[in-house]
C-alpha positions as CSV (number, residue, x, y, z in Angstrom):
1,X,199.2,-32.1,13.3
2,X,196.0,-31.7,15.3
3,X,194.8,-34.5,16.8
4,X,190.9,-35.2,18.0
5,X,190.0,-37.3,20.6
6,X,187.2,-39.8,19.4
7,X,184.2,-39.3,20.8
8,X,182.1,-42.4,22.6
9,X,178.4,-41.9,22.4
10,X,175.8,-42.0,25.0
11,X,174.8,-45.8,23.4
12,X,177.8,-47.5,23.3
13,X,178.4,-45.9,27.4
14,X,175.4,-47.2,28.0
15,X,176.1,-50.3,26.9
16,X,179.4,-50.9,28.0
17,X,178.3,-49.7,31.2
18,X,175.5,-52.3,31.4
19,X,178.6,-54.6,30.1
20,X,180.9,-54.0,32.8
21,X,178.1,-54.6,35.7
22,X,177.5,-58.0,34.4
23,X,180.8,-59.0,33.7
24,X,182.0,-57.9,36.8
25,X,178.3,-59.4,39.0
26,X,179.5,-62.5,36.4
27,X,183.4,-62.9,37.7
28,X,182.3,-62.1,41.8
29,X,179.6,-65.1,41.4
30,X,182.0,-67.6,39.6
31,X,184.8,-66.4,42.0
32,X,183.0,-67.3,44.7
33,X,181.1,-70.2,43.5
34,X,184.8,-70.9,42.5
35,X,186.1,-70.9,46.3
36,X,183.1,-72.7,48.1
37,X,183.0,-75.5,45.5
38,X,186.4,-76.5,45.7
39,X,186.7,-76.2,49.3
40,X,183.5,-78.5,49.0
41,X,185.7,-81.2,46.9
42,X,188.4,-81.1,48.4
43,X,187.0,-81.4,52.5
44,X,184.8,-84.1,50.9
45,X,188.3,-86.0,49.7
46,X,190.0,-85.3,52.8
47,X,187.6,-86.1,55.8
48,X,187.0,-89.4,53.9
49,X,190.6,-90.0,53.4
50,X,191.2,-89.3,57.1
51,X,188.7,-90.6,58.6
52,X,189.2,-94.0,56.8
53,X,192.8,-94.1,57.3
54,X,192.3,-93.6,61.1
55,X,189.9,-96.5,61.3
56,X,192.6,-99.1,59.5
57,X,195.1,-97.4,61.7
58,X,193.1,-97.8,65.1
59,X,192.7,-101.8,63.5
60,X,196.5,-102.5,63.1
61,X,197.8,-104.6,66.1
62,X,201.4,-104.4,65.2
63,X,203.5,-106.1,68.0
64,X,206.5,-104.0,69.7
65,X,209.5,-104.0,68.5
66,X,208.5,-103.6,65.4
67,X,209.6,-106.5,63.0
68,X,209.7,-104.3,59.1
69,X,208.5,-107.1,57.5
70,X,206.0,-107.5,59.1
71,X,204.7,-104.0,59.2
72,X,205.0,-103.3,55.5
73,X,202.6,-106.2,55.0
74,X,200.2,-104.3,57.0
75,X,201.0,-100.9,55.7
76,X,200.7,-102.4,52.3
77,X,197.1,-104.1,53.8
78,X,196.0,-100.4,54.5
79,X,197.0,-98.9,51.0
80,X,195.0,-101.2,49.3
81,X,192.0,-100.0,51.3
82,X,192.4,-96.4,50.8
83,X,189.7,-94.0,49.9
84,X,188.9,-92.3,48.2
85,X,192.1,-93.1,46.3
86,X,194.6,-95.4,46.6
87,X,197.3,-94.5,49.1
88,X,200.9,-94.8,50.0
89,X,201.5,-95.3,53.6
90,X,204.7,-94.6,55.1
91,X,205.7,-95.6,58.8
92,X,208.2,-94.1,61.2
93,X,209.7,-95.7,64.6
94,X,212.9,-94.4,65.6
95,X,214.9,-95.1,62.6
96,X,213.3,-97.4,60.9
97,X,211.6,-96.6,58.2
98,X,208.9,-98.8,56.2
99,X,206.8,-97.7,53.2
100,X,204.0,-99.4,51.4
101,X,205.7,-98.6,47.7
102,X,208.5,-97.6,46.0
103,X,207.4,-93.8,45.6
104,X,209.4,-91.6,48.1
105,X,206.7,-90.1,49.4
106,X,208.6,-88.9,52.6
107,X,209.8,-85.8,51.2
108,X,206.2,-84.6,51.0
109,X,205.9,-85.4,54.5
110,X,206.4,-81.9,56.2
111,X,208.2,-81.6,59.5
112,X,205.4,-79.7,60.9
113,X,203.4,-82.5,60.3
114,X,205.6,-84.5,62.1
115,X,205.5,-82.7,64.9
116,X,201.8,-82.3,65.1
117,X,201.5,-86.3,64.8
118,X,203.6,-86.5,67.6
119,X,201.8,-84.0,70.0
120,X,197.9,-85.0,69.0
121,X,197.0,-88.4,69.5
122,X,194.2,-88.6,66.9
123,X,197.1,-87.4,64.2
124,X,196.7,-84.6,61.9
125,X,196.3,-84.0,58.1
126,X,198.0,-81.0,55.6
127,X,197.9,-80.3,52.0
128,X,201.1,-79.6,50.8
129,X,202.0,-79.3,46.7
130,X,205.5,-80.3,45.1
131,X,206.2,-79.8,41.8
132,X,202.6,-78.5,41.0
133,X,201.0,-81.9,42.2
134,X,198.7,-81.3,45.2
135,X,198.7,-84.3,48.1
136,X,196.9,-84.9,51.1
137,X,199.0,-86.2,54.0
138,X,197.8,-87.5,57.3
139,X,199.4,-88.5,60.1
140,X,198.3,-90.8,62.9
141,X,200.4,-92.2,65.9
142,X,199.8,-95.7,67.1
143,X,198.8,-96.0,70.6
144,X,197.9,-97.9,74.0
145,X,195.7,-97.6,76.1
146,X,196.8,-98.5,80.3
147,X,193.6,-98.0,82.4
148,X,192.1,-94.6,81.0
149,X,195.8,-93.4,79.8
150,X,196.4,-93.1,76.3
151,X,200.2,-93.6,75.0
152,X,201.9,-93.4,72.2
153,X,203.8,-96.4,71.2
154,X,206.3,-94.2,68.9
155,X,205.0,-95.8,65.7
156,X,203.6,-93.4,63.6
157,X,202.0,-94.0,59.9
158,X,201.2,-91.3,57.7
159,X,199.0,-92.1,54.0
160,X,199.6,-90.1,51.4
161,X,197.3,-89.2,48.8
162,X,197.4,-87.4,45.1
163,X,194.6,-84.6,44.7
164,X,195.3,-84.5,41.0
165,X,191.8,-86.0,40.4
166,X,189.9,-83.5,42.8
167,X,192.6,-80.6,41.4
168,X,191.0,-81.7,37.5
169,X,187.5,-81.2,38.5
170,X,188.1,-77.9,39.9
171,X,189.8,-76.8,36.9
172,X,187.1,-78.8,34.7
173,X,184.6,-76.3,36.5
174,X,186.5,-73.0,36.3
175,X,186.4,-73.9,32.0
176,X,183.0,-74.2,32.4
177,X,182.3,-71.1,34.2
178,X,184.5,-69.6,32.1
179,X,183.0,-71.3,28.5
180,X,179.7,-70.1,30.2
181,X,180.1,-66.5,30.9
182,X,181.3,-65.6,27.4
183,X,177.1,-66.5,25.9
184,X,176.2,-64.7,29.3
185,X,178.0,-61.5,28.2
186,X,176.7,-61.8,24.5
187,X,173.1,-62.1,25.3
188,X,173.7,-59.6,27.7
189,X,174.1,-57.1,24.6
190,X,170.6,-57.6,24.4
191,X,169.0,-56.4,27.5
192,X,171.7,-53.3,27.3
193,X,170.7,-52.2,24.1
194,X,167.1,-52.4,25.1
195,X,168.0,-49.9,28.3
196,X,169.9,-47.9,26.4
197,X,167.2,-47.5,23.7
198,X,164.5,-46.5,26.8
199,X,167.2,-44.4,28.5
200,X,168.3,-42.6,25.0
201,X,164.7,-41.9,23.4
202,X,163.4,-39.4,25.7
203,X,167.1,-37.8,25.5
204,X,166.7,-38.1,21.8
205,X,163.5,-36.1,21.9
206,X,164.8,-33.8,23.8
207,X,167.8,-33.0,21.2
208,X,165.2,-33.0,18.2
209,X,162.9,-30.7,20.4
210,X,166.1,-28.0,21.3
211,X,166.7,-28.3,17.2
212,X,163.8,-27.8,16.7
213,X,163.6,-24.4,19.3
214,X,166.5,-23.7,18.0
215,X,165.6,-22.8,14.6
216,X,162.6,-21.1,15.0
217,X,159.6,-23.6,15.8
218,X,159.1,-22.1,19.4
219,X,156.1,-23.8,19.6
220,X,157.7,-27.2,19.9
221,X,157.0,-29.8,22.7
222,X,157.8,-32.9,24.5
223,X,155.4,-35.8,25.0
224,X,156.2,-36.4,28.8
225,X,155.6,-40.2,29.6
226,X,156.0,-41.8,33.1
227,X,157.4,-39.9,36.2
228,X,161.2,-40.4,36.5
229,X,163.8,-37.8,36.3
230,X,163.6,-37.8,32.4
231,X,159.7,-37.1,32.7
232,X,160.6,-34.6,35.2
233,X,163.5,-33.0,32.9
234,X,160.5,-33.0,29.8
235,X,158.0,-31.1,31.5
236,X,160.7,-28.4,32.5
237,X,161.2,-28.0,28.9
238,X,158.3,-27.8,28.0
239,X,157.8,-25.3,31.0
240,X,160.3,-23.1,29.7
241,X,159.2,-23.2,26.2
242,X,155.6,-21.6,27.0
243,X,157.5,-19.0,28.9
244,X,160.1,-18.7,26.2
245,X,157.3,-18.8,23.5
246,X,155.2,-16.0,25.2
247,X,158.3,-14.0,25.8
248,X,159.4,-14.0,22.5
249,X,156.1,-13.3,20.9
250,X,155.8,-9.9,22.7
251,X,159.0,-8.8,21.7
252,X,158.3,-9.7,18.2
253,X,154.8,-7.8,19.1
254,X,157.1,-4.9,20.8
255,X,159.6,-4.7,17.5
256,X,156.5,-4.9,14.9
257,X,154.8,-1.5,16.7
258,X,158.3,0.1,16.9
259,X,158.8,-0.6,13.1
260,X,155.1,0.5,12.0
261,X,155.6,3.8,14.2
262,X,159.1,4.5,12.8
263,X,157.6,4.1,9.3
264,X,154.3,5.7,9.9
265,X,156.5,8.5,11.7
266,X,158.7,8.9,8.8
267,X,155.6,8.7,6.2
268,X,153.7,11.0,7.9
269,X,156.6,13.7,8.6
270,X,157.6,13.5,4.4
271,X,154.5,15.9,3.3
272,X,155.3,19.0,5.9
273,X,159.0,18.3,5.9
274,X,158.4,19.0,2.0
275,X,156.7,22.1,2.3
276,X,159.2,23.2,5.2
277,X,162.1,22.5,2.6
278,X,160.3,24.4,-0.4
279,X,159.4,27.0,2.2
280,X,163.6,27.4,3.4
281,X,164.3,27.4,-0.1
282,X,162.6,30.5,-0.6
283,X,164.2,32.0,2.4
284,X,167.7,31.3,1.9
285,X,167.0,32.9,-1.7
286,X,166.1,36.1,0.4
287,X,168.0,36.2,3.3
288,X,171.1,38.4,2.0
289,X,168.0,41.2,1.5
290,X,166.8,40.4,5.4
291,X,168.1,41.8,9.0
292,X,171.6,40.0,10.1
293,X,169.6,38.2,12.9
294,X,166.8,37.3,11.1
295,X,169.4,35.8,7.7
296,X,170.8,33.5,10.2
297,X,168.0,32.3,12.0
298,X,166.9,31.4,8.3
299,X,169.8,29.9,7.6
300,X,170.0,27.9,10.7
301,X,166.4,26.5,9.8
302,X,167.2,26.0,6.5
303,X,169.8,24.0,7.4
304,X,168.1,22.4,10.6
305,X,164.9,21.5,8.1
306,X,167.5,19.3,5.6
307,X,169.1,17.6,8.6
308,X,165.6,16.4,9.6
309,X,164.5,15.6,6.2
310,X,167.7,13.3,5.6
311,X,166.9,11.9,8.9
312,X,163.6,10.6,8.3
313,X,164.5,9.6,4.5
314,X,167.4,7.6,6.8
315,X,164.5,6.0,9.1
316,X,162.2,5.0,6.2
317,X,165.2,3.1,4.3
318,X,165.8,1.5,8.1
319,X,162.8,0.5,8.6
320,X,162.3,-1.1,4.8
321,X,165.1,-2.8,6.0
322,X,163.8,-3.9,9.0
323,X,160.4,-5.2,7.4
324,X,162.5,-7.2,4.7
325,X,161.2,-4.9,1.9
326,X,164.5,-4.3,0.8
327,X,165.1,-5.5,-2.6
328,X,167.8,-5.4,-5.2
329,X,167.7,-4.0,-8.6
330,X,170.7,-4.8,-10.7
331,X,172.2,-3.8,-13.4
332,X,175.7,-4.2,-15.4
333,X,176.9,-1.1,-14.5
334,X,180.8,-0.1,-15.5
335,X,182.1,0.4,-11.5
336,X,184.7,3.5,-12.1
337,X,182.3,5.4,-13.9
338,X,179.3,5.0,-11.0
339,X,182.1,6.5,-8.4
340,X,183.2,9.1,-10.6
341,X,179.4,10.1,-11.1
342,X,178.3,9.7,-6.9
343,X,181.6,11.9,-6.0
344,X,181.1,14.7,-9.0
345,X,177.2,14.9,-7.6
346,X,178.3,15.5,-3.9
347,X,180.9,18.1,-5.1
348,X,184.0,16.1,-4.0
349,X,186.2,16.2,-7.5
350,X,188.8,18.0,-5.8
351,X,191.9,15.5,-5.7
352,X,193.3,17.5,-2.6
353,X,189.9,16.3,-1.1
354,X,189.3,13.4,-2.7
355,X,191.8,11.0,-4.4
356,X,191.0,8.2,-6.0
357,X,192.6,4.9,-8.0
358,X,189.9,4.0,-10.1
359,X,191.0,1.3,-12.9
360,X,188.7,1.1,-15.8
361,X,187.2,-1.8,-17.4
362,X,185.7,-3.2,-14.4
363,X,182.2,-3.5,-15.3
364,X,179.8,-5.8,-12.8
365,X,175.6,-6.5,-11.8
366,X,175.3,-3.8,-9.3
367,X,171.8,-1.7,-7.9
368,X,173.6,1.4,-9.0
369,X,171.2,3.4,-6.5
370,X,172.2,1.4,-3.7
371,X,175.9,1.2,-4.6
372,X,175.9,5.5,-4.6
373,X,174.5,5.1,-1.4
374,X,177.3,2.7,-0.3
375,X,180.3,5.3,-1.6
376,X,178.7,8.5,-0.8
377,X,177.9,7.4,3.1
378,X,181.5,6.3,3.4
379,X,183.2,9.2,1.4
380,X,181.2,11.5,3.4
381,X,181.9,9.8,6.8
382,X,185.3,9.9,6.3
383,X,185.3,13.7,5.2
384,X,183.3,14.7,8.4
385,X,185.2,12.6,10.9
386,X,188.7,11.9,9.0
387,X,190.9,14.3,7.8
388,X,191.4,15.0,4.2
389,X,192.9,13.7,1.5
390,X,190.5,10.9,1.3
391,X,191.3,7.9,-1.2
392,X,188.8,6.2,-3.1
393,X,190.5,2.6,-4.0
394,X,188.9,0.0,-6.3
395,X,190.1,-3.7,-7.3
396,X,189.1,-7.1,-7.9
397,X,190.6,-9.9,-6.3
398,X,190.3,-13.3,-5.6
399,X,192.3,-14.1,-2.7
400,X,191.0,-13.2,1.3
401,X,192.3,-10.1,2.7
402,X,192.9,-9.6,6.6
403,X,189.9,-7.1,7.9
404,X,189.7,-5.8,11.3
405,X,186.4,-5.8,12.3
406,X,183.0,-7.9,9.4
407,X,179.7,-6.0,9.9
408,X,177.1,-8.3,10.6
409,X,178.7,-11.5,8.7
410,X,176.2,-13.3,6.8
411,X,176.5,-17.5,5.4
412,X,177.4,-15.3,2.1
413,X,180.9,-14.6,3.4
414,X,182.6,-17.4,1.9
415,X,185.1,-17.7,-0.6
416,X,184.4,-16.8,-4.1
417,X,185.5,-16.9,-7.4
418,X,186.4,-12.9,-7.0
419,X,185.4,-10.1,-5.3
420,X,184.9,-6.6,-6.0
421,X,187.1,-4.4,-3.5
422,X,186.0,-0.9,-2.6
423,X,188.8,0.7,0.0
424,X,188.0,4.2,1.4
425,X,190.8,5.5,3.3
426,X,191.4,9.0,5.5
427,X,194.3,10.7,6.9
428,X,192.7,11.1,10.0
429,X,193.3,10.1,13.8
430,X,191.4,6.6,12.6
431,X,189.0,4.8,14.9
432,X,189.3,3.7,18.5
433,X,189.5,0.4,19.0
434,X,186.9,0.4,21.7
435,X,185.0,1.8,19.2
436,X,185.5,-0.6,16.3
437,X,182.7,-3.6,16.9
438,X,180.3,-0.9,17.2
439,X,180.5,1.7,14.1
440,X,177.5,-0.2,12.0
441,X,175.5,-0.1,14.8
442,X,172.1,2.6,14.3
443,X,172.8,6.0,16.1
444,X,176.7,4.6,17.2
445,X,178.9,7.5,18.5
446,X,182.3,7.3,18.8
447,X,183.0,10.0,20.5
448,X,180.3,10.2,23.5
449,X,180.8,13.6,23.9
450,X,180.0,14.8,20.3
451,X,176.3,14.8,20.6
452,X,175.3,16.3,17.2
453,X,176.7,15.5,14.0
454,X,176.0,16.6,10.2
455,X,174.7,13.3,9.3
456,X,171.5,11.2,10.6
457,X,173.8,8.6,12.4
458,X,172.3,5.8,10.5
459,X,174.8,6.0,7.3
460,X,177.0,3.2,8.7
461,X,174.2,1.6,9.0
462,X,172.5,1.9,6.1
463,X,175.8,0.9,4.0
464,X,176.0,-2.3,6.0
465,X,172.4,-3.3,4.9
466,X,173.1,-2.5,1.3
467,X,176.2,-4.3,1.0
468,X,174.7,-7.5,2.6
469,X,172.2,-7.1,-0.1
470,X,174.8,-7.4,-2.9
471,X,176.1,-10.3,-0.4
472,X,179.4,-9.1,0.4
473,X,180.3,-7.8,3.9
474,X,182.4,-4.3,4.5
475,X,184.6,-4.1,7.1
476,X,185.9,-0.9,9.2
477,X,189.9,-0.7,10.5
478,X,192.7,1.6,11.0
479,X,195.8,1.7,8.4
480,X,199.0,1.0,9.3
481,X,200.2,4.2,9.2
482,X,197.0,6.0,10.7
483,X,193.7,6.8,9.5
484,X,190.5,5.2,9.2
485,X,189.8,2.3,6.2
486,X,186.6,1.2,5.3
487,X,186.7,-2.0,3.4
488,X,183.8,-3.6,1.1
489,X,183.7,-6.5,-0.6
490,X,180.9,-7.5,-3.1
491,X,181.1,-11.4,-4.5
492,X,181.2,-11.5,-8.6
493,X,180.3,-14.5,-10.1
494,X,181.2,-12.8,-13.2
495,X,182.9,-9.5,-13.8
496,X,185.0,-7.9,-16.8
497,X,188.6,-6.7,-16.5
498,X,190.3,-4.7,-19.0
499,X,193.9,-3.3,-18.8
């Protein structure tokens, strides 16, 4: 099973394009809003919470040795004055150990902490998280001061403090961001589709005008607005379609003298051609009674005269053709009996020369002039350039049949209810296949070196144009076992079939 990749259109790229910018311009502003606000909140919590805890430290006058009671008064003292939230303050000297609560706080003390209390003598401060609650500790050692010496005591007191109020404001503010950008994106729909719709309507024109080119109306144009690249991109079209207009219009000029000197040609060569072929006539009738040289020269005339007089009866049906002049005229004809009659006229009723499976009964709306064209080009072709016995096949069907090579397919080519099947067949070396594209085409030789031939070279041709009359197609191949086969097949929207 075949499977086809969907297609996205030029819109909706657009658009998701003009999406993808803003969502993206969207998530690098709230991500760094994001990182500058909450390093905001929580330096704003911090420097207050140090510096007020260094003040109530730098106030405590706790004697030496330190008496625990005594000190978790004043530890308690200095909880109860924390900011910006409460805190629990924990003191260290040697081994003693006093806190303010009953929280034990001093595993979020850090030992790194407690090392940098113990080497700075303003203290230091780290945020630390255990189990996903954020804290602030800070530690300060007490001191003395002899002369302009500063000494630590060895009583250090750390406060810590939760960040789980400053830690729900941030995560207040990332909602909000968040809740926010989903109405950005959606309005941002809005300004897309408007771009695409200014980015897509000169492209749009630009389809309609090539559609429009495309089928004929050459003189079709762009209105070219502004002076971007799609302006730019309009007025090469419409560059290109003066030049493609003018072009075309001089070979439609070129083709309509060509066709009015072939026909004028022809019409004008029929009245002496006519009196040239009465003329032979009457010397053919007398050339046993003339000199040997002179009966053959006649003859060769004679003969010479009817090869140009077929010729220019060839050019004038070409060039009614070519002018569209062409025109059916039917009639329900029975088809066995218009074969037997074109091949008894030309003299081929010999089976050794031509064979033929004719079934009656098939009776169909034919131009019965224009079908003897069709079988007597054909027949003849394949006498002159196959080899005999040629066979003269005829059936209806309503199934397709392989072909080999359609002479100039038309829209009528599709299936039908049946089809009338003409198959001319020889038994002769059959047809290049180099060759076989090109045997419909005017003046087509197969063989390059045979320059002269008994027919016009426009019988192939002509059968092609007749046939796409009738709406059918014929078709040129080689059989399987050798041999040239010339295939046509006429639709039938009705046709009678007896056994």
């Amino acid at each position: 099973m075949s499977h086809k990749r969907a297609r996205i259109g030029l819109r909706t790229r657009l658009v998701l394009a003009f999406l993808l910018v803003a969502a993206v311009s969207a998530g690098a502003t709230a991500a760094l809003t994001y990182r500058e606000v909450r390093t905001a909140i929580l330096d704003q919590a911090q420097n207050t919470a140090v510096s007020s805890f260094r003040e109530r430290v730098q106030e405590l006058a706790t004697p030496l040795p330190v008496e625990p009671r005594s000190l978790q008064e004043d530890l308690r003292r200095i909880a109860r004055q924390g900011k910006p939230h409460p805190w629990v303050v924990f003191a260290e000297y040697g081994s003693i150990r006093v806190s303010s609560g009953t929280s034990p706080v001093s595993t979020v003390i850090t030992s790194a902490l407690r090392r940098a209390a113990l080497t700075h003598p303003r203290g230091s401060f780290q945020r630390v998280e255990r189990n996903g609650v954020p804290w602030l500790t800070i530690a300060v050692p007490t001191v003395f001061q002899a002369g302009k010496a500063v000494h630590p005591t060895g009583l250090v007191l750390y406060a810590v403090m939760p960040l789980t109020g400053e830690e729900a404001n941030i995560r207040a503010m990332v909602t909000a961001a968040r809740d926010g950008a989903l109405p950005v994106l959606a309005l941002a729909i809005v300004p897309a589709l408007l771009a695409a719709r200014s980015v897509l309507r000169p492209v749009r024109d630009l389809r309609n005008a090539a559609q429009n080119m495309g089928n004929g109306r050459l003189d079709t144009r762009i209105q070219v607005k502004g002076g971007d690249e799609l302006a730019e991109l309009a007025r090469t079209f419409n560059d290109s379609a003066v030049e493609l207009e003018r072009s075309v219009g001089e070979l439609r000029e070129a083709e309509a003298r060509a066709r009015r000197f072939a026909s004028d040609v022809s019409h004008e060569l029929r009245t002496p051609l006519a009196g040239m072929l009465a003329v032979t006539e009457v010397l053919d009738e007398d050339a046993d009674r003339l000199a040997p040289d002179t009966a053959a020269a006649v003859r060769l005339i004679s003969a010479e005269t009817g090869k140009l007089a077929l010729l220019v009866e060839d050019l004038m049906e070409i060039s009614r053709f070519d002018a569209r002049a062409a025109e059916l005229n039917t009639d329900e004809i029975d088809v066995a009996q218009a074969i037997h009659k074109t091949l008894t006229s030309r003299h081929w009723t010999d089976p050794a020369q031509v064979a033929t499976d004719l079934p009656d009964g098939i009776r169909a709306r034919l131009d019965p002039r224009r079908f003897d064209v069709v079988i007597a080009n054909l027949v003849g072709n394949a006498l002159r350039h196959g080899s005999a016995p040629v066979r003269v096949r005829l059936r209806v069907v309503t199934t397709a049949d392989d072909a080999t090579v359609v002479s100039r397919p038309t829209a009528d080519d599709g299936a039908t209810p049946a089809r009338l099947v003409i198959e001319v067949t020889d038994c002769g070396p059959g047809i290049a296949a180099e060759a076989l594209p090109h045997v419909f085409e005017r003046f087509y030789k197969a063989d390059a070196a045979r320059t002269r031939s008994q027919g016009s070279g426009l019988g192939l041709a002509i059968t092609s144009e007749n046939v796409r009359l009738h709406g059918g197609v014929v078709r040129a191949g080689n059989g399987p076992r050798g041999g040239a086969v010339f295939t046509v097949e006429i639709p039938l929207s009705g046709v009678e079939a007896t056994a």
